[in-house]
C-alpha positions as CSV (number, residue, x, y, z in Angstrom):
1,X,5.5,-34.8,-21.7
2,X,3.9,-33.8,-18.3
3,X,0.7,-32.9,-18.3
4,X,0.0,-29.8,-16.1
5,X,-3.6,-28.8,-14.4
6,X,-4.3,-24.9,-14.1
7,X,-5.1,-24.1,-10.6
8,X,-6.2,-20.5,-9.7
9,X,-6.7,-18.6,-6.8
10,X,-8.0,-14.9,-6.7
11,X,-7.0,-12.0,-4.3
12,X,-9.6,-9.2,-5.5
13,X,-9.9,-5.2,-3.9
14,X,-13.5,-4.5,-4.0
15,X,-14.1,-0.6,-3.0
16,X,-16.8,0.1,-0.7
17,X,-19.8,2.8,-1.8
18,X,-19.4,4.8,1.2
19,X,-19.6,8.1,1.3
20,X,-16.4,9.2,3.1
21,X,-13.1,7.3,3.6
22,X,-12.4,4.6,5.9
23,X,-10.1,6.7,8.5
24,X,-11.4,10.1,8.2
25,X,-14.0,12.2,6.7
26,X,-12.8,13.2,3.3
27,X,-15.3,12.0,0.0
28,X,-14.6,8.6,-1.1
29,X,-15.3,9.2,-4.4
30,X,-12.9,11.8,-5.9
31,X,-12.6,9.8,-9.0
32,X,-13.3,13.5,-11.0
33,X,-11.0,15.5,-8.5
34,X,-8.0,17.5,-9.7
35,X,-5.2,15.7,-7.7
36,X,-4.5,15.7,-3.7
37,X,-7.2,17.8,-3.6
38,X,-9.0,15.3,-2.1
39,X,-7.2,14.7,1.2
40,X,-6.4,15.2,5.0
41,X,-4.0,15.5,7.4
42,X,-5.3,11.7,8.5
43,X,-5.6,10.2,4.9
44,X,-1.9,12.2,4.0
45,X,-0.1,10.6,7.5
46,X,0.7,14.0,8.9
47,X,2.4,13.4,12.4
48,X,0.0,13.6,15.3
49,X,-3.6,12.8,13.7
50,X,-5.5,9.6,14.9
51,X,-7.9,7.8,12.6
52,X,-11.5,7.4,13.7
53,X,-12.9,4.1,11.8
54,X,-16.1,4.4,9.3
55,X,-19.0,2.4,10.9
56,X,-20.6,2.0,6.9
57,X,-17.5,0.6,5.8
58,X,-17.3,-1.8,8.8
59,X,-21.7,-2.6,8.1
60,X,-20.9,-2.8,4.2
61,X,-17.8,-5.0,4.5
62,X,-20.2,-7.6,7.1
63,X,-23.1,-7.1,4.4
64,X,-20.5,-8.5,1.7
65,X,-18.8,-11.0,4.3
66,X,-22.5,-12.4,4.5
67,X,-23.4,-12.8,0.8
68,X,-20.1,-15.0,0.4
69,X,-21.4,-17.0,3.7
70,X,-18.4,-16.2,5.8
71,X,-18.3,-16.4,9.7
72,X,-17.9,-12.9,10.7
73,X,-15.8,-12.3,13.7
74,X,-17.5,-9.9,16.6
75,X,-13.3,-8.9,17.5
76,X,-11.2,-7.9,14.7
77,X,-8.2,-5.2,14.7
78,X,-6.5,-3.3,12.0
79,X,-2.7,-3.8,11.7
80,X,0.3,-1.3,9.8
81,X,1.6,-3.1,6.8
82,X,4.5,-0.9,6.5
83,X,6.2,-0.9,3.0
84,X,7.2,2.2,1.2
85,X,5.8,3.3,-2.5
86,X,5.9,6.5,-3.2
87,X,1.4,7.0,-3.6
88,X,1.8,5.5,0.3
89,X,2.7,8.9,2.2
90,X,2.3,7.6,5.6
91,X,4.7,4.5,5.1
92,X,2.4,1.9,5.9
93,X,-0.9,0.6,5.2
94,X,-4.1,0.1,7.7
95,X,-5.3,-3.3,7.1
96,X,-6.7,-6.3,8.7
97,X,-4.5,-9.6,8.4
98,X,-4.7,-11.6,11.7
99,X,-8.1,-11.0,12.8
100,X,-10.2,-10.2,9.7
101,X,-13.9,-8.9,9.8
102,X,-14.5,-12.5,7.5
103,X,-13.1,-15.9,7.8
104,X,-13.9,-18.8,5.4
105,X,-17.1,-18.6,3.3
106,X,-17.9,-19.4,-0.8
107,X,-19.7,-18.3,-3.5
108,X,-21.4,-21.3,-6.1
109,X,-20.7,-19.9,-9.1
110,X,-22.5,-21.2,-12.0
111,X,-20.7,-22.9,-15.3
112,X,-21.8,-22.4,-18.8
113,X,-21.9,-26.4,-19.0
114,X,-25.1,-26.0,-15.9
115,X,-22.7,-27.3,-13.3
116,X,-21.7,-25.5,-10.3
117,X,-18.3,-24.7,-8.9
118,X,-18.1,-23.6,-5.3
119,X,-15.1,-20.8,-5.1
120,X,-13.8,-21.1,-1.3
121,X,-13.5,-17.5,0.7
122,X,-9.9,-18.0,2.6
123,X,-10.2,-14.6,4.1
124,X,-12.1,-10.9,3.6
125,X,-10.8,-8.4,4.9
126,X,-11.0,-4.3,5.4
127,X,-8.3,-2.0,4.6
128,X,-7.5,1.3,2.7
129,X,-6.2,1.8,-0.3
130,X,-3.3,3.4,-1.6
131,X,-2.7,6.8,-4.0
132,X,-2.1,6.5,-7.4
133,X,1.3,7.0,-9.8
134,X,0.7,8.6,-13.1
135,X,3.6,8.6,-15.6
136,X,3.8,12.1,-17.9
137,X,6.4,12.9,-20.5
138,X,9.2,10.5,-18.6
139,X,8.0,11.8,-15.5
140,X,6.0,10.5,-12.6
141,X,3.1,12.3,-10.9
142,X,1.5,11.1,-7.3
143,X,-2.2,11.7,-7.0
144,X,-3.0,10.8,-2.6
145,X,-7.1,11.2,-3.4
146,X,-7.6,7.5,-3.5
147,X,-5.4,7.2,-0.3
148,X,-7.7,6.2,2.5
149,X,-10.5,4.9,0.1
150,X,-12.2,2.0,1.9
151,X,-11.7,-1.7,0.5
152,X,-12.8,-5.2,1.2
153,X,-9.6,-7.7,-0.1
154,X,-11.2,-11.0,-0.3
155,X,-8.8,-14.0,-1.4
156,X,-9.8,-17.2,-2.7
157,X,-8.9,-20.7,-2.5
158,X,-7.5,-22.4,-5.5
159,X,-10.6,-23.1,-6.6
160,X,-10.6,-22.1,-10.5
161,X,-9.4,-23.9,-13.0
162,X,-9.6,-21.9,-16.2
163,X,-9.2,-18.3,-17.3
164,X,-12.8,-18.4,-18.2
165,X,-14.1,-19.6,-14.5
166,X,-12.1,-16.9,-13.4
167,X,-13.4,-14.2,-15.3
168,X,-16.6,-15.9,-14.5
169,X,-16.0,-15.3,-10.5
170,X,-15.4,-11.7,-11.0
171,X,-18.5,-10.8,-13.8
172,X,-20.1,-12.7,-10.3
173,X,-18.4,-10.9,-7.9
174,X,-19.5,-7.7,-9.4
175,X,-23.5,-8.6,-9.5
């Protein structure tokens, strides 16, 4: 019999505690909103409106970028991931991928045996999140508050090597 090693790597969505959304001025936090009440022409995709970025989410996602020892780039864009799901009403999604805010980086993350494992930071980068699809009595509902919601995806390296390490990382992540 072979014997196999479990290798784990982690791509985690960490939303931002701003205020407003990443593109546009609508609350962030709508968490308590009745549906697509909560949204914009610029968070909806309406033809014709033209995203202005949220400096906090930018300053938070460099404050987080920092804690996990990244090099954060002075020059970084946004790009259009375009895929279609039906909570994405514009078609695509704003997010970094070539030049992101972070690059490289770690976080020592502390075993129960007193050792420590250093989790490698492959990338961190900003983007917005997507709606959200609620299934109701065999049909679907489409809530576009969360659209536009700022988020930091950060993505390991295949650093973890148990279920438990990774649940570790993430009670870490969340400290």
């Amino acid at each position: 019999m072979t014997d196999y090693e479990t290798v784990i790597g982690l791509e985690t969505h960490i939303q931002l505690n701003t205020t407003t959304k990443i593109f546009c001025s609508c609350k962030a936090d709508s968490w308590e909103q009745p549906p697509n009440t909560n949204i914009c022409p610029v968070c909806s995709g309406l033809p014709g409106v033209l995203p202005v970025l949220n400096e906090a989410a930018v300053r938070k996602g460099a404050l987080l970028a920092a804690a996990m020892h990244s090099e954060i780039r002075l020059t970084s864009y946004f790009d259009r991931k375009n895929y279609f799901y039906p909570d994405l009403p514009k078609g695509y999604q704003i997010s970094q991928y070539d030049m992101a805010l972070g690059k490289g980086g770690y976080m020592d993350l502390p075993m129960p045996d007193g050792l420590m494992r250093r989790v490698h930071i492959e990338k961190l980068h900003l983007e917005e999140d997507a709606g959200k699809t609620k299934y109701e009595g065999g049909r679907r509902f489409v809530d576009f508050n969360r659209c536009g919601v700022p988020l930091v995806e950060m993505v390991t390296g295949p650093d973890l090597r148990s279920a438990d390490e990774a649940a570790q990382y993430l009670i870490r992540l969340r400290q």
